[in-house]
C-alpha positions in Angstrom: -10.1 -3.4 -3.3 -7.8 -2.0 -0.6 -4.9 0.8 -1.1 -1.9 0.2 -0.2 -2.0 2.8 2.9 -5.2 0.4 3.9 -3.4 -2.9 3.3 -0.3 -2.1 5.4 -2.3 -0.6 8.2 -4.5 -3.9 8.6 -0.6 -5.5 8.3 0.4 -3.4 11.1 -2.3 -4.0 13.5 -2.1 -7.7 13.0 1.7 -7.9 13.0 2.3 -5.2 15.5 -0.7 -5.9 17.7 -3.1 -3.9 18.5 -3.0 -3.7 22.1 -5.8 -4.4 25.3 -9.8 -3.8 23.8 -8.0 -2.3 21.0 -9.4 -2.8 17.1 -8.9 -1.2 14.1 -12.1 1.2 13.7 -11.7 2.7 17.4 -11.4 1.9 20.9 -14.3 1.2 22.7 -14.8 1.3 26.7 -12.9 3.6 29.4 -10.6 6.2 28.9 -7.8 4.0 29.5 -8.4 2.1 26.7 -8.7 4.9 24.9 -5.7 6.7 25.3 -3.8 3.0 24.6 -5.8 2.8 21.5 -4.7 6.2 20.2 -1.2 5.4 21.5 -0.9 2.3 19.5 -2.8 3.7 16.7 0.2 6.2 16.1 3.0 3.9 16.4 1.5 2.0 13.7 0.6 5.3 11.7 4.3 6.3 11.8 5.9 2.7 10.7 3.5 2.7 8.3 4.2 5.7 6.8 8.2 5.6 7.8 8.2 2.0 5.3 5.4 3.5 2.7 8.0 6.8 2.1 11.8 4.7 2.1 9.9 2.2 -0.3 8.1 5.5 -2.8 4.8 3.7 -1.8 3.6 7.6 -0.4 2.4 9.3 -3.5 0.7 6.2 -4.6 -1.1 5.4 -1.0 -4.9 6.0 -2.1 -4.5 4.0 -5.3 -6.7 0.5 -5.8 -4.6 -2.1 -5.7 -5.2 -4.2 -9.2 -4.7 -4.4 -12.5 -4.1 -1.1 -14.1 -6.3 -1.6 -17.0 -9.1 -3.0 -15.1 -9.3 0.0 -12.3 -8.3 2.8 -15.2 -11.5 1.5 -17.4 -13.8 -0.4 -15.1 -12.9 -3.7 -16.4 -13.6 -5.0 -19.9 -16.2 -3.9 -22.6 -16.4 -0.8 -24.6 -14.0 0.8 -22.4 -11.1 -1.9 -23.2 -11.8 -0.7 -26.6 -10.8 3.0 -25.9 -7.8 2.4 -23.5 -5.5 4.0 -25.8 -7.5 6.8 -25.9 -7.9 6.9 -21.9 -4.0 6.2 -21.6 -3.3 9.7 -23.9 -5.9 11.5 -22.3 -4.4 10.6 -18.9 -0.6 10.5 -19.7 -0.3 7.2 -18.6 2.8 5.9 -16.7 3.5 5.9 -13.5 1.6 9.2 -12.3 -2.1 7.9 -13.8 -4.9 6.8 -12.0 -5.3 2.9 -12.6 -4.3 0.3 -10.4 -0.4 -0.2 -9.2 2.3 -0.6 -11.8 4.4 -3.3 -11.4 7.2 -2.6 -9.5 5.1 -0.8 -7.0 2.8 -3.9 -6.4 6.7 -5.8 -5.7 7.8 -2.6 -3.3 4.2 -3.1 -2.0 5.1 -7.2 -0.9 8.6 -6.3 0.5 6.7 -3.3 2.5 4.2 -6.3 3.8 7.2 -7.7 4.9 8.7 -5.1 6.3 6.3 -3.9 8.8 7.0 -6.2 11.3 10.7 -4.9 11.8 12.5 -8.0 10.9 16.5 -8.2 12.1 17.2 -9.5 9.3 15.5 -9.7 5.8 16.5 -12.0 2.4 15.5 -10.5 -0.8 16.2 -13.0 -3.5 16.7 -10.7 -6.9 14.2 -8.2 -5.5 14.4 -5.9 -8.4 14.3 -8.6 -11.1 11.9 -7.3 -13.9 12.2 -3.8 -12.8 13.8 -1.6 -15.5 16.5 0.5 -14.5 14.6 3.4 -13.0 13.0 1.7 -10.5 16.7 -0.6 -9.6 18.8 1.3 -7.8 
């Protein structure tokens, strides 16, 4: 499973481009390459990270993407059994380990979509099922 810091970076270099000889790892051949690699490598950094912090994705970047219950207890089994006991232990909500919650798996999509600098955008009811909180 990807994070979402991972997932938008592969967006970027395939929406944004990625440049002559350039690819994702690290640029390969002369130094001209090179220095375009790195150059393009930081544009994408900083609209990735410029989309990831006006969407709140920042503080959950190194998080699996997937269900919460799955990545919090390693899928089913005895551990399903003791999720309650995890989810105390931990403090649940949105600051525990696990997988995305909800609404940041839906600010994750509009941030997919987002990447690629659109002029204009169309959100039809992008906060419906979000609770208040997260709404605004």
């Amino acid at each position: 499973m990807l994070t979402p810091y991972e997932t938008l970076q592969l967006a970027a270099y395939l929406q944004l481009g990625g440049g002559g000889g350039d690819n994702i790892v690290g640029g390969g051949g002369d130094n001209d390459q090179n220095v375009k690699h790195s150059k393009n490598f930081k544009q994408r950094n900083a609209v990735v990270q410029k989309v990831m912090e006006s969407l709140g994705l920042w503080n959950v970047r190194h998080r699996k993407i997937g269900d919460r219950t799955h990545a919090a207890t390693g899928g089913g089994g005895a551990g399903a059994k003791n999720k309650g006991k995890m989810e105390s232990k931990r403090g649940g909500g949105a600051g525990s380990g696990g997988g995305l919650s909800g609404g940041e798996k839906r600010r994750l999509s509009v941030a997919l979509e987002l990447i690629s600098a659109p002029k204009v955008f169309l959100a039809d009811e992008p906060t419906t099922g979000l609770d208040s909180s997260q709404a605004h």
